[in-house]
N, C-alpha and C positions, 0 to 999 in steps of 0.2 A: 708528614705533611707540614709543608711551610708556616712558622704563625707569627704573630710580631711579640707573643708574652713570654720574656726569657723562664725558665725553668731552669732551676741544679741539674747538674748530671747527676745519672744514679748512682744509688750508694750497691755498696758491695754488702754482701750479708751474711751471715749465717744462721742458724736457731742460736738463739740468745745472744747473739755479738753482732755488733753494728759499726758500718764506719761510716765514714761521710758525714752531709749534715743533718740536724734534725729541722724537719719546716712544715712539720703536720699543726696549721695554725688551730688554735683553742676553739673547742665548739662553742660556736653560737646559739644565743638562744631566739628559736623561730617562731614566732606564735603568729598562726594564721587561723582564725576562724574558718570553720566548713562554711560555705556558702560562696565565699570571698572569692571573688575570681582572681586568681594566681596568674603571671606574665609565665605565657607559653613559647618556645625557641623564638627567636626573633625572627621573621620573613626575610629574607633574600642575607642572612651571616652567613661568613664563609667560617669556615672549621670544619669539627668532628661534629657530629649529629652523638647523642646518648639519650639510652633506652634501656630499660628494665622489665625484666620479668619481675612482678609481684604475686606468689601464690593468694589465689584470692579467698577469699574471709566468708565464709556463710552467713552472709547478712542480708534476713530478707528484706526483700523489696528494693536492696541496693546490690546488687552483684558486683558491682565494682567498687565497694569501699574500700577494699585495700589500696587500689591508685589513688582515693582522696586522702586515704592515711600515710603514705609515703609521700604526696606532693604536700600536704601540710606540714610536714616534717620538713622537706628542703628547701620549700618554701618558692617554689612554680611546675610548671608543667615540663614532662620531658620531651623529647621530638619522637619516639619508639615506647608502645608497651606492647609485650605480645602475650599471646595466650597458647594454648595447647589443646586439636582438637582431633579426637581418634575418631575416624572412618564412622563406626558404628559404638553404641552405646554396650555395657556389657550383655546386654537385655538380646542385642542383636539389631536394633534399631538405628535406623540411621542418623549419625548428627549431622545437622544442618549446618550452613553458614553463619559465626558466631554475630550474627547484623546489630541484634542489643551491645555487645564489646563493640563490634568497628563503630556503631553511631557515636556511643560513649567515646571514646579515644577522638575519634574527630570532633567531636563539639569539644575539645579540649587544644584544638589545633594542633593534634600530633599526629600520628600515621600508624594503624594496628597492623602489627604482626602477627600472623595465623600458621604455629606448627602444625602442619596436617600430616598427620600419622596414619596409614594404611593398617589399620589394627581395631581391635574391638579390647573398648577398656578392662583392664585384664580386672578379673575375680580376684580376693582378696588371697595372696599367696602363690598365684599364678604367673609365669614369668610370660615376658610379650611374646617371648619368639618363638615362643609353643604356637603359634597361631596358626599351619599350615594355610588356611582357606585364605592367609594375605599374603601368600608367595607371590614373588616377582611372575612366575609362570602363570598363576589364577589370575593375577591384572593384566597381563598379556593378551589370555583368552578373550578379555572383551567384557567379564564376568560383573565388572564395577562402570563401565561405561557409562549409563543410564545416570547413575550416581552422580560418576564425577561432572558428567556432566550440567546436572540438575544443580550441584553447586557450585559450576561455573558461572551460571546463569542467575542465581542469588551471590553472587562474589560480585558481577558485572550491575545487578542492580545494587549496591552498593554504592557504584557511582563515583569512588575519588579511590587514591593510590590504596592500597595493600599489601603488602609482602606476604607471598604465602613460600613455608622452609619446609618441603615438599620431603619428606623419604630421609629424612637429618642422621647425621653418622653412620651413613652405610658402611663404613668401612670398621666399624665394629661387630659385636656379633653379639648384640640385646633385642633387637628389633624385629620382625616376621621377615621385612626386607634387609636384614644385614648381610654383612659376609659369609657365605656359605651354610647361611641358615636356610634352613627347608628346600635344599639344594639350588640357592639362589647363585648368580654368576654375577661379575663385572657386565658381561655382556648385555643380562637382561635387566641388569638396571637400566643401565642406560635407555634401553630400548623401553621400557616401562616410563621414566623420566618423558622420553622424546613424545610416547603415545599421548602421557597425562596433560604435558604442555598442548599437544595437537588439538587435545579434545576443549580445551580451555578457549583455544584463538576458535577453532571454530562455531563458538559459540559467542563470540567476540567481545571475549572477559581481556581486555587490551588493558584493562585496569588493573591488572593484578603481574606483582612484579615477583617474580620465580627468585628463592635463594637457595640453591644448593650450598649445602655445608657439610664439612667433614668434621669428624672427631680426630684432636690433638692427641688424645691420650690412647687411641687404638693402635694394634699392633700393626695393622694391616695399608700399605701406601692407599690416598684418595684417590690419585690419578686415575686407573684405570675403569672409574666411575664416573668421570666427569663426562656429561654431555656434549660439550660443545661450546662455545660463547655463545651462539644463537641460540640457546634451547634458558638462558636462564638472563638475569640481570643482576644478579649476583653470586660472588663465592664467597663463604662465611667459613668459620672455624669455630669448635666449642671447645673448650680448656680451662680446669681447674688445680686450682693448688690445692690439692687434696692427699699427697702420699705423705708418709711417714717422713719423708724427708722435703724440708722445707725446699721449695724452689720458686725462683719468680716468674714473672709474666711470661719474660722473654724467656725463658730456659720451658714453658708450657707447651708456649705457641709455635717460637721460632723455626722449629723443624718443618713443621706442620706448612707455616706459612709458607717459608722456599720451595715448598715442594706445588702450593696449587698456585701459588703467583708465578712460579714456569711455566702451568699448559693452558696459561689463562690471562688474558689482559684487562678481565672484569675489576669492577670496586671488590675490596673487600670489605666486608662487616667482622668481628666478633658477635657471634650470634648469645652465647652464652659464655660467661667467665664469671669465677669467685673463687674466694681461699677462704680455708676455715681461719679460727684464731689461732696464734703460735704459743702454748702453754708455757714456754720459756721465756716469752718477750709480750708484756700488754701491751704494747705500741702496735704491733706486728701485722695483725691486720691491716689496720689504720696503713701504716706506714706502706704496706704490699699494695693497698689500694690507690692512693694518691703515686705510688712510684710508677704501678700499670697504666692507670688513665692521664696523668700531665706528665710523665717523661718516657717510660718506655714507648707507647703507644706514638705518641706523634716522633716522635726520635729516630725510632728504628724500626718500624712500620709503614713506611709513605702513601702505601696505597689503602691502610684501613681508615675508611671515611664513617663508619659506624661503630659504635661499643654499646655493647646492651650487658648489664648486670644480672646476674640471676640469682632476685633475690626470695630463693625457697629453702626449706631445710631438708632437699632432699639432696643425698650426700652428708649430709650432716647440720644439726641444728647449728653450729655456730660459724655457717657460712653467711648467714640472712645477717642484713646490715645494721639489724639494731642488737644482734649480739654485744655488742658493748656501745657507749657511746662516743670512743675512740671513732671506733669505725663507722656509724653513722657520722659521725662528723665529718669524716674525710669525704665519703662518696656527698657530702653537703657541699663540701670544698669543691670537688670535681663536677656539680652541678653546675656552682658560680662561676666557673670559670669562664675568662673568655675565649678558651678552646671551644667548648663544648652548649654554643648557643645558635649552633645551626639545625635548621630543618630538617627534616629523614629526603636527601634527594628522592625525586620523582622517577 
């Protein structure tokens, strides 16, 4: 994406060897009192929009203190926080529309993202895609209708934008609806995708903006998953530097991305992305972060207009951003930028 703030070209890298320049500036110190109200994306800036996942914090009475704990730390509000919300509870009950997270995130002038997962929160040791009863062929039947509908219609009172990332990485094989799990197909995603959109408009949740998203690191092509331009308002990708051998942004995504920006003329997001630390390099982090969001990203991406951070330790505790404060610092750098002080488009 075009911007007017020159940035280095990237460096070249290896575990432990580095070339190029170094420009990960010195962390600042940010002290913001809780209460203080933080400057949230600027209204009508043009750029990248960023957003973060925060695993949230068991804090009663505050469910959402971990987004006050992370924006006091960067020191304002991002335009994306999203959450993670399975079908039904382990119990078998069903979860509602997260309306406490979206009012939250909007009284912060930003825009919640809702992963809605077709699944019941697995048991402790239980993998997701044991779930038979959330096969693409049971949502087919009609079986969740009722459901999905009843939280189209708490989505629609909700009242302002949403992202819901409807069925995420089907082209891996973790999930009840993934690839060839519980004899799931290409074909009945889609068609499952098409029905769940269906049942949303006709219930006239116009509010709620669809992201289909593939996984970067699955074996399996997205394409023959994707619905359509009309059935969604976004295609997103999830990608981590997470193997044994170090790799960056670009060497994550890049595959990934050429493949769903040919059957698709949508925005793209980064729905999810993080690298753990490089035990050969304390920069490493740091340096991977500022290199993915101010140069690879607007460089060699033109159509991703969204980047969300996922900052959990799942995959590893020392992917979360206060793993050092190297790396806090940088994704602080990449907050302040003037990339990345636009609103989540509508």
């Amino acid at each position: 994406m075009p911007h007017s703030t020159p940035v280095p070209a990237p460096s070249t890298r290896r575990r432990g060897l580095r070339t190029g320049p170094r420009w990960l500036a010195p962390l600042a110190l940010v002290c913001v009192l809780f209460g203080t109200t933080l400057p949230a994306a600027a209204t009508g800036a043009t750029g990248l929009s960023l957003g973060v996942y925060v695993q949230p914090k068991p804090t009663p009475g505050h469910p959402n203190a971990a987004i006050d704990t992370l924006d006091a730390g960067i020191g304002r509000h991002l335009a994306i926080y999203q959450t993670f919300v399975d079908w039904e509870a382990s119990s078998g009950a069903p979860n509602p529309f997260p309306l406490v997270f979206a009012d939250y995130v909007a009284s912060l002038g930003a825009t919640p993202m809702v992963t809605w997962q077709p699944q019941a929160t697995p048991v402790h040791g239980q993998s997701p895609s044991s779930q038979p009863d959330f096969s693409l062929a049971q949502i087919l039947t009609g079986r969740y209708d009722a459901f999905v509908r009843g939280w189209a219609d708490q989505a629609r009172g909700f009242g302002q934008t949403v992202y819901v990332r409807l069925m995420h990485e089907m082209n891996g094989t973790w999930y009840p609806w993934g690839n060839g799990i519980n004899g799931n197909t290409p074909a009945q995603y889609v068609a499952a995708w098409q029905h769940i959109v269906s049942l949303f408009l006709g219930e006239g949740a116009t509010n709620v903006r669809f992201v289909w998203c593939a996984s970067a690191g699955a074996h399996w092509n997205a394409a023959p998953y994707f619905p359509g331009d009309p059935w969604a308002a976004w295609i997103a990708i999830d990608g981590y530097n997470r193997a044994s051998t170090w790799r960056s942004f670009t060497q994550v995504i890049g595959a990934r991305y050429a493949e769903i920006t040919a059957i698709s003329t949508l925005p793209v997001m980064i729905a999810e992305t993080a690298t753990l630390e490089d035990p050969l390099d304390p920069s490493g982090k740091a340096d991977w972060i500022t290199s993915a969001f101010l140069q690879e990203i607007p460089q060699a991406f033109p159509r991703v207009q969204v980047a969300l951070y996922f900052d959990a330790p799942i995959g590893g505790t020392q992917q979360v951003l206060t793993s050092s404060a190297a790396s806090f610092a940088a994704f602080t750098q990449v907050a302040a930028s003037p990339l990345y002080q636009a609103p989540a488009p509508g």
